[in-house]
VOPAVO-767643 format. One line per 5 residues: their letters; for each residue x, y, z of N, C-alpha, C. Coordinates in steps of 0.2 Angstrom, whole numbers. Each point is the difference from the previous one (the first is absolute). Layout:
A	X:Y:Z:X:Y:Z:X:Y:Z; ...
This chain:
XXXXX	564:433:659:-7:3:1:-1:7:-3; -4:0:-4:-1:7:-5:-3:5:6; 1:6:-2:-3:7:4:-5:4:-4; -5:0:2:-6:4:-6:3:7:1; 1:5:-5:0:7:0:-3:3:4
XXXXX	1:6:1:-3:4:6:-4:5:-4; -7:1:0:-1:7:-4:1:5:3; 5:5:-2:0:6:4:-4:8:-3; -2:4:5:0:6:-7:4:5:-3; -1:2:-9:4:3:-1:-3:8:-2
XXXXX	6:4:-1:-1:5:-3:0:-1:-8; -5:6:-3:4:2:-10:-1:6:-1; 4:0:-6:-4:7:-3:-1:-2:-7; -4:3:-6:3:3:-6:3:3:-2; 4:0:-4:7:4:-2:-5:4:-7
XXXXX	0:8:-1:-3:2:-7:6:1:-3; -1:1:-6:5:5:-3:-5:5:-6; 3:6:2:-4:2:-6:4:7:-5; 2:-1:-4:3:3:-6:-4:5:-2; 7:7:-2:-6:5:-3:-4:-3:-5
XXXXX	-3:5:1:-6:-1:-6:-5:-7:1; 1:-2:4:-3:-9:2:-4:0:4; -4:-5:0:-2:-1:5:2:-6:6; 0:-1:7:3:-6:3:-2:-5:-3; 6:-2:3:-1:-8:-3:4:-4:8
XXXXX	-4:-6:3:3:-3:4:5:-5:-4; 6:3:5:8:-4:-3:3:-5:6; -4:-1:4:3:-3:5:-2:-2:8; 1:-2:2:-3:-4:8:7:1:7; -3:1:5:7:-1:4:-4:-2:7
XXXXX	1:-6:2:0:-5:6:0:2:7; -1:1:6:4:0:6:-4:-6:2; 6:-4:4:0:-3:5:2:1:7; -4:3:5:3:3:4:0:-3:5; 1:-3:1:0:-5:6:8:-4:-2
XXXXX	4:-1:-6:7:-1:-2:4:7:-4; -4:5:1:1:8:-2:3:-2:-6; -3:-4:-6:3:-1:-6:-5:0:-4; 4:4:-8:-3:5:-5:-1:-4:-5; -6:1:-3:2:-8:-7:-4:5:-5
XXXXX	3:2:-6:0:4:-5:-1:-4:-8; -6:2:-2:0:-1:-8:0:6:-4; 1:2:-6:0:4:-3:0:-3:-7; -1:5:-4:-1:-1:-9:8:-1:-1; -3:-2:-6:9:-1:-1:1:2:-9
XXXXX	-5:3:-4:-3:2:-5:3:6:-1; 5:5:4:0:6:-1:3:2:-4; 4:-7:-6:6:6:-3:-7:1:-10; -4:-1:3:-7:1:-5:-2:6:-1; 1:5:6:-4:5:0:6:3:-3
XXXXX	-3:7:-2:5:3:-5:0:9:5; 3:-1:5:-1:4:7:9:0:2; 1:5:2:8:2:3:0:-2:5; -6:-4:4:-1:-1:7:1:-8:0; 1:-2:-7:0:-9:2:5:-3:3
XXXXX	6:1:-2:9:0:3:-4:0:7; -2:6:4:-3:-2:6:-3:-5:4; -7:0:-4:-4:-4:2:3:-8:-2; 4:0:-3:2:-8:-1:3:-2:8; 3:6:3:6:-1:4:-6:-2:8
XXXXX	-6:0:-2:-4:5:5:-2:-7:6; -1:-6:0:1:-7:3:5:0:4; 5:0:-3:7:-1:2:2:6:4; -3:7:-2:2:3:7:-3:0:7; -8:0:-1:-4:-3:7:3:-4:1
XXXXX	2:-7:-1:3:-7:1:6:3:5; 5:6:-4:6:1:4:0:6:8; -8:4:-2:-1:3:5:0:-4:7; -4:-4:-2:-5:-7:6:8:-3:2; 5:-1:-4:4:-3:7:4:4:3
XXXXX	2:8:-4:3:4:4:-3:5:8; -8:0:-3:-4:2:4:-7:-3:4; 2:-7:0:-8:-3:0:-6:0:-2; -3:-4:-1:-6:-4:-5:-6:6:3; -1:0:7:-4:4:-1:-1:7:-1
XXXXX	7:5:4:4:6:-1:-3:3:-9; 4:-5:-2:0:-2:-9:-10:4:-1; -6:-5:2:-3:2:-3:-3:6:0; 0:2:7:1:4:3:0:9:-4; 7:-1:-2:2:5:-3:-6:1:-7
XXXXX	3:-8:-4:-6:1:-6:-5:3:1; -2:-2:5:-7:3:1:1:8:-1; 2:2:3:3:8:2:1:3:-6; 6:-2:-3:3:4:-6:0:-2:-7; -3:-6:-1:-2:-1:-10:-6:4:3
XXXXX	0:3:-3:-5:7:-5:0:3:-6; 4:-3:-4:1:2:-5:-1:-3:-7; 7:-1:-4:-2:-8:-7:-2:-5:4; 3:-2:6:-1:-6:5:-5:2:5; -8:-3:1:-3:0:6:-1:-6:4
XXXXX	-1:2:6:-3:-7:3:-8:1:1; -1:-5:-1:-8:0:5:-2:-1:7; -7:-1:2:0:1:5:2:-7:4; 2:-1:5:3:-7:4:-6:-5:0; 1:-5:0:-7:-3:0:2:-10:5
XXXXX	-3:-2:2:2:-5:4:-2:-7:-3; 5:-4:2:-4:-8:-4:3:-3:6; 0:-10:-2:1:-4:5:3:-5:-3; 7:-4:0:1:-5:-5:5:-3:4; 0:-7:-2:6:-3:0:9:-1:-3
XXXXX	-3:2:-3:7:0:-5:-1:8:-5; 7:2:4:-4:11:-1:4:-2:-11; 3:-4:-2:3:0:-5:-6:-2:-6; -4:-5:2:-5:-3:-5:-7:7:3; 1:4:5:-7:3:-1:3:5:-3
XXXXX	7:4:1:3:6:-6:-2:-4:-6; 1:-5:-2:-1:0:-9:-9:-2:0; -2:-1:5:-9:1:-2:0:8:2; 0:2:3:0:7:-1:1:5:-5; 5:-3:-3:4:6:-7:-5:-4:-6
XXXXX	-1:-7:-1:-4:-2:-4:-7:4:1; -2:0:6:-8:5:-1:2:7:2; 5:6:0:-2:6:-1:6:1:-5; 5:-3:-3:4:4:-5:-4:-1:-7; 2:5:-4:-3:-5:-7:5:-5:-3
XXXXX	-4:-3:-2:4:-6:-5:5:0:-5; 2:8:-2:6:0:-1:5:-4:0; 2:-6:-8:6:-4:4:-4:-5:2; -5:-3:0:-2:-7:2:-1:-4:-5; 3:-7:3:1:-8:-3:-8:0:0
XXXXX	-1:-4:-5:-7:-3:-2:1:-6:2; -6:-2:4:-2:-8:3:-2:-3:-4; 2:-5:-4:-2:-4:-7:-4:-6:6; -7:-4:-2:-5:-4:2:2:-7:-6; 10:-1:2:1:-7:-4:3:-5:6
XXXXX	-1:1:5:0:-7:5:5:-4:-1; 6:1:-1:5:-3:-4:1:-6:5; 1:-7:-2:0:-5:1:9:-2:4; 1:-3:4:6:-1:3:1:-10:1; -8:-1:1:2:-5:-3:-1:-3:-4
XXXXX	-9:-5:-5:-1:-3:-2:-3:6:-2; -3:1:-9:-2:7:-3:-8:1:4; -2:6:-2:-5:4:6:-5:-3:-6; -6:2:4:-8:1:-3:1:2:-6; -6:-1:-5:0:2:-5:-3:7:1
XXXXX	4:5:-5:-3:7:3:3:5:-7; -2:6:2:1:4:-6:6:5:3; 4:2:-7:6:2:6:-1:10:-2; 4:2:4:4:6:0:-8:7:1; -4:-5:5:-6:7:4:5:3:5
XXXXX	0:7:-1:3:2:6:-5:2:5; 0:-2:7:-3:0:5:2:4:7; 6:3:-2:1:7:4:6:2:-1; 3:5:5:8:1:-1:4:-1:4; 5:0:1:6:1:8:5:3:-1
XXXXX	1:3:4:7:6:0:7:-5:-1; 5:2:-5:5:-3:0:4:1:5; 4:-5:3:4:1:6:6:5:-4; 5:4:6:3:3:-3:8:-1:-2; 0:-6:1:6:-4:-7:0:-2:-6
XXXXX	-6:0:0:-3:-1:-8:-3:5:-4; 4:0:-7:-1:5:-4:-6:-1:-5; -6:3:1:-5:-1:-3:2:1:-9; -3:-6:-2:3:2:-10:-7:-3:-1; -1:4:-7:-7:-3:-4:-1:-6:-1
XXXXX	-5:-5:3:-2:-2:-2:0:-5:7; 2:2:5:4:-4:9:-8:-2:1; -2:-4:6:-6:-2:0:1:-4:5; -6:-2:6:2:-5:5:-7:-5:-2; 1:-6:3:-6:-5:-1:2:-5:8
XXXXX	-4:-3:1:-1:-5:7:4:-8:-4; 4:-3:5:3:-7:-2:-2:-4:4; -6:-5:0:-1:-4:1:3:-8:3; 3:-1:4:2:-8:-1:7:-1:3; 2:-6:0:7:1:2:7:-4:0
XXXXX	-2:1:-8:7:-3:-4:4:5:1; 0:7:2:7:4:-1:1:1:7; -2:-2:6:4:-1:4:5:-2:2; 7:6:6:-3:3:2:-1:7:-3; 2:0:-5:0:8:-4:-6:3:2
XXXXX	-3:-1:-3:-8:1:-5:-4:-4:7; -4:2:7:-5:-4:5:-8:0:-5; -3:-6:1:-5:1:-2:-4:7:0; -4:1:-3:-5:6:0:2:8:1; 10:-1:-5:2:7:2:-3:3:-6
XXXXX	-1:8:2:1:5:-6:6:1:-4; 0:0:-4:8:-1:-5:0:7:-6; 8:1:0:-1:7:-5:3:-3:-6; -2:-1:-4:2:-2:-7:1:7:-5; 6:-1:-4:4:5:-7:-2:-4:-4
XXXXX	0:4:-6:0:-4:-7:7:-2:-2; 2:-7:-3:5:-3:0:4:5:-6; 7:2:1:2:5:-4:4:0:-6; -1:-8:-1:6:-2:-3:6:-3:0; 2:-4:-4:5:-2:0:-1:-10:4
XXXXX	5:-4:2:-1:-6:3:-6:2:8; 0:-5:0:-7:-1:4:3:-7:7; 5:-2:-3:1:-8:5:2:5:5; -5:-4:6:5:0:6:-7:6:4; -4:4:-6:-5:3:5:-4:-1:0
XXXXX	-5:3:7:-7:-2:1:-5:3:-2; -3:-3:-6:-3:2:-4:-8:-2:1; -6:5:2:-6:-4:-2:-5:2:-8; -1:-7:-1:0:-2:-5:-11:-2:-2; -1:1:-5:-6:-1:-3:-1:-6:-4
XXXXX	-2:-5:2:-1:-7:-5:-6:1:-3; 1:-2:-6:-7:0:-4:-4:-4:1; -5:-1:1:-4:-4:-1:-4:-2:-6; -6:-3:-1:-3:0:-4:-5:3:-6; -1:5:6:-2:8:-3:4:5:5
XXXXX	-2:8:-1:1:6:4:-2:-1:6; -6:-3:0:-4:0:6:5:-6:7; 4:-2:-4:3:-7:4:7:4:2; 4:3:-2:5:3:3:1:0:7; 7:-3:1:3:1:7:5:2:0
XXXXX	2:-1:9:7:4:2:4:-5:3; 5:2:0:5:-3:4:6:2:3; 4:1:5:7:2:3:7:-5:-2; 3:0:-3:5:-7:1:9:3:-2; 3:-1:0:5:1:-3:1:-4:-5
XXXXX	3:6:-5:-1:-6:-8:9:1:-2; 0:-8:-4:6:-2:-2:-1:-1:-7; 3:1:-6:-1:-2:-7:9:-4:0; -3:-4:-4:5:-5:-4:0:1:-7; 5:0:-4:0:2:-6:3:-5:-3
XXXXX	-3:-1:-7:5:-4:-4:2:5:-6; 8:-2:-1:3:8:-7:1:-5:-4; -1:2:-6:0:-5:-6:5:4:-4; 3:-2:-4:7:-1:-4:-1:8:-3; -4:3:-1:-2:6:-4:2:5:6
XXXXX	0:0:5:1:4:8:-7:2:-1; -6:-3:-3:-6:2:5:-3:-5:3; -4:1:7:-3:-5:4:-6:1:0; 1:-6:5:-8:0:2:-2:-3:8; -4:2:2:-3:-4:8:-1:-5:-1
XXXXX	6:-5:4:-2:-6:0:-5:-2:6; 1:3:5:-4:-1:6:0:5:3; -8:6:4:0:2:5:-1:-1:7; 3:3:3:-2:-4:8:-3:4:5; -6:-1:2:-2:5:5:3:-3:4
XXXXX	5:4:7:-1:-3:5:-2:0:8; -3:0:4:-1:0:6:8:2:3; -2:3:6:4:-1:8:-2:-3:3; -5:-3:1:-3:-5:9:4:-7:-5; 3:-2:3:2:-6:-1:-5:-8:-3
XXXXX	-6:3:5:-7:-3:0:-5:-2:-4; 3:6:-5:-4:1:-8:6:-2:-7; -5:-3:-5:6:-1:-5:0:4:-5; 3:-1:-6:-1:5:-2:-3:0:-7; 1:4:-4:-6:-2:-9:5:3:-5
XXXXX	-2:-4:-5:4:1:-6:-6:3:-3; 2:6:-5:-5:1:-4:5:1:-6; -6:3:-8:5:1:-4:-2:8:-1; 4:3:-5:-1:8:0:-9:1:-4; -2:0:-1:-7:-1:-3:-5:0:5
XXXXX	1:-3:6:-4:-2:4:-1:5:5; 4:6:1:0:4:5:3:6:-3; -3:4:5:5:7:-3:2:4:6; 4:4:2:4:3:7:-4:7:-1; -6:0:7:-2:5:1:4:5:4
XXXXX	6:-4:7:3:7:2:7:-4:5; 3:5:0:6:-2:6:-2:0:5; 2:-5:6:0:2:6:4:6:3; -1:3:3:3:6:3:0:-1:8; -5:2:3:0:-3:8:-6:0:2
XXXXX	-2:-2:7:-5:0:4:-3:5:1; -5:4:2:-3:6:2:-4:-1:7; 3:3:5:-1:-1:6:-6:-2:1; -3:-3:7:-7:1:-1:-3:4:4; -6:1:-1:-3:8:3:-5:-3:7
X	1:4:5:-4:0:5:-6:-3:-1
């Protein structure tokens, strides 16, 4: 029998930072839940950009709060912030909210007061999981999301919604997915979503699948694609043979991006 979450209230702050000669800029958020005295911390993670003696610092500046809150307690912890960043590091004033889940309202928080600094673009390609999506027009970006912080944000990273649920259980229908551009080299064995052409521009679609190529090498040692395979995970879905003409690899799968409150 499931248990519906309890909304309880929390504390925040914003985190400034402001560099000579600058002006602030908010670099971060910090959480209480004070009713489990525990601290939930985002911050920028951009720092080694600035061209400032204080960045060595501030990169460390997460991780210290984090190490503060378990040697002195989450609320002790903000306590002090409050007190004593007066400085490159301010806080703002306390201010109160109400959430179920203090970790999806920290990343809706830092999404509306830090800047975008470092933010995935929301690509509106619906990528398909099972059967291909609606005809549609690809690569509108329709907002952005903070990368989680295992992941190394690189030119050209991007998240889109997957639809369906041939990649199950990977891939649940209707998750948000962070896709890389594929970097070279063999491709077998990863999950790649992929663009099928259609008829015209206007007909372009998506897909999730893991792809398999088969090659035939001809006496000269060059080859050629005998057969590609898209394949599924749900056992439930089969899978498609395409040929290379037919499709082009818009991105790697990477992971899921959590979902927001």
């Amino acid at each position: 029998m499931s248990t519906a979450l309890q909304i309880r209230p929390l504390d925040y702050i914003v985190l400034e930072v402001c560099l000579p000669g600058g002006r602030p800029e908010n670099a971060g958020v910090i959480l209480l839940d004070k009713e489990a005295d525990q601290l939930y911390v985002k911050a920028r993670r951009d720092w080694d950009s600035f061209e400032t003696e204080e960045a060595d610092v501030l990169c460390e500046l997460e991780g210290m709060i984090e190490s503060m809150a378990r040697d002195q307690g989450a609320a002790a912890t903000l306590a002090y912030i409050e007190s004593a960043f007066s400085g490159v590091v301010r806080a703002t004033d306390r201010q109160s909210t109400m959430a179920a889940d203090p970790e999806a309202r920290l990343r809706r928080l830092y999404r509306e007061n830090v800047n975008s600094v470092g933010a995935i673009p929301v690509i509106q390609l619906s990528a398909a999981a099972g059967a291909l999506s609606e005809e549609q027009l690809p690569g509108e970006v329709i907002g952005s999301v903070d990368p989680p912080g295992n992941v190394r944000v690189v030119p050209g990273i991007f998240a889109a919604r997957v639809i369906g649920r041939s990649m199950e259980p990977l891939i649940p229908d209707g998750s948000l997915c962070l896709f890389r551009p594929h970097g070279g080299g063999s491709r077998n064995g990863q999950k790649l979503l992929i663009e099928k052409y259609g008829s015209s521009d206007a007909t372009a679609q998506f897909t999730v699948k893991v792809y398999r190529s088969e090659k035939r090498v001809h006496e000269d040692g060059t080859w050629e694609h005998e057969r590609i395979r898209m394949i599924p995970l749900n056992p439930e879905f089969e899978e498609w043979n395409l040929t290379p003409d037919e499709f082009k690899v818009i991105g790697e799968f990477v992971a899921i991006l959590p979902s927001e409150e």
